[in-house]
C-alpha positions in Angstrom: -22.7 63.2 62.2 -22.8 59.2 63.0 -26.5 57.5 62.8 -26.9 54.7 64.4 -29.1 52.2 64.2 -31.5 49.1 66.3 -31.6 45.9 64.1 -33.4 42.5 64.9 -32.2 38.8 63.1 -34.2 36.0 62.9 -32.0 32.9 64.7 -33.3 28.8 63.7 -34.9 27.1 66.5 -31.6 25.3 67.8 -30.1 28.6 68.9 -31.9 28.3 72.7 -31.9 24.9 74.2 -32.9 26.0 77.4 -36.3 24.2 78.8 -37.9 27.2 79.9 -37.3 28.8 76.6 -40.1 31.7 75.5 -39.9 31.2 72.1 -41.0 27.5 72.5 -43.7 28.6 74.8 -44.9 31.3 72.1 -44.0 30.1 69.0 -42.4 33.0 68.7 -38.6 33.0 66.7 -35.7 33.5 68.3 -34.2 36.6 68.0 -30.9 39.0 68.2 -31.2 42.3 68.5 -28.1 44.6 68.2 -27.3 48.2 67.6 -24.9 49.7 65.0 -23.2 52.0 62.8 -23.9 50.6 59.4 -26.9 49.7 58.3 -28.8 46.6 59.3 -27.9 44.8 55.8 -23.8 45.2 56.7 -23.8 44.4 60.0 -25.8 41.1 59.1 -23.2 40.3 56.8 -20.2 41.1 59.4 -21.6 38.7 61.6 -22.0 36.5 59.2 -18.2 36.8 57.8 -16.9 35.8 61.4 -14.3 38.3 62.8 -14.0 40.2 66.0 -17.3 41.7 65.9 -19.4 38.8 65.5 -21.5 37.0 67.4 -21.0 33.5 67.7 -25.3 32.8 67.7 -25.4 35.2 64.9 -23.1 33.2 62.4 -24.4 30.2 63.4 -28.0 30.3 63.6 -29.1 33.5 61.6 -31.6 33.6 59.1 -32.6 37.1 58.3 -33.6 40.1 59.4 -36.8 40.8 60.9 -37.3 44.8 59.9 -40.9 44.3 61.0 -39.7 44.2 64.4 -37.5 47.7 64.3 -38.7 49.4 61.3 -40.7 51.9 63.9 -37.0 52.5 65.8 -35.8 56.0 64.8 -31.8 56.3 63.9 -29.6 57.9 66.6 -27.4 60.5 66.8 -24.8 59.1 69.1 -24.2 55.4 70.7 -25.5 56.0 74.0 -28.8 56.6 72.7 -28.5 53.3 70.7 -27.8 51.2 73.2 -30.7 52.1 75.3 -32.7 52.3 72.6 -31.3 48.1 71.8 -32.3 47.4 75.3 -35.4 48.8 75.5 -36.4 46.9 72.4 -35.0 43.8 73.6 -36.9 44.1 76.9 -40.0 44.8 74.9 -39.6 41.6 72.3 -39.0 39.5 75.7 -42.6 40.6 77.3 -43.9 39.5 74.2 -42.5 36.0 74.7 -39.5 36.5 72.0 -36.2 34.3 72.9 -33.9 37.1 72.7 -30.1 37.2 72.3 -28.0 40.5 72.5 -29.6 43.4 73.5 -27.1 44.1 76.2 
């Protein structure tokens, strides 16, 4: 049966140039939050290689992964489930004055 999983990446500072930016009002990183198949350690990598499934902020601003921030998220057992579970830990991370990418 497929697992999937909620992972969070660190982005640089230059990633958000909006004014009104969260993470400049918090000090808090930027941050893209994403859900997958593989594990959080692949899909860093994928986005990093470029391709199809990359994100564009991803490749160009990431600088690890933050498995503090979804170390508590359990696996899932089918993609539905891990999408909601991405945006309600995206929605979470923003309340707590994260700039947050992804987490659709």
């Amino acid at each position: 049966m497929p697992k999937f999983r909620v992972y969070v990446i660190e982005l640089s500072a230059d990633a958000c140039n909006r004014t009104d930016c969260a993470s400049q009002r918090t000090g808090k990183p930027h941050v893209y939050v994403g859900e997958t198949k593989k594990t959080p350690e692949e899909r860093l990598a994928d986005h990093l290689a470029g391709g199809f499934t990359s994100r564009p902020v991803v490749r160009k601003h990431a600088i690890d992964l933050l498995p503090r921030l979804y170390r508590a998220m359990r696996v899932c057992k089918t993609r539905t489930e891990s999408l909601a579970a991405e945006a309600r830990l995206a929605a979470r991370l923003r309340r707590r004055g994260y700039c947050v990418f992804g987490g659709h």
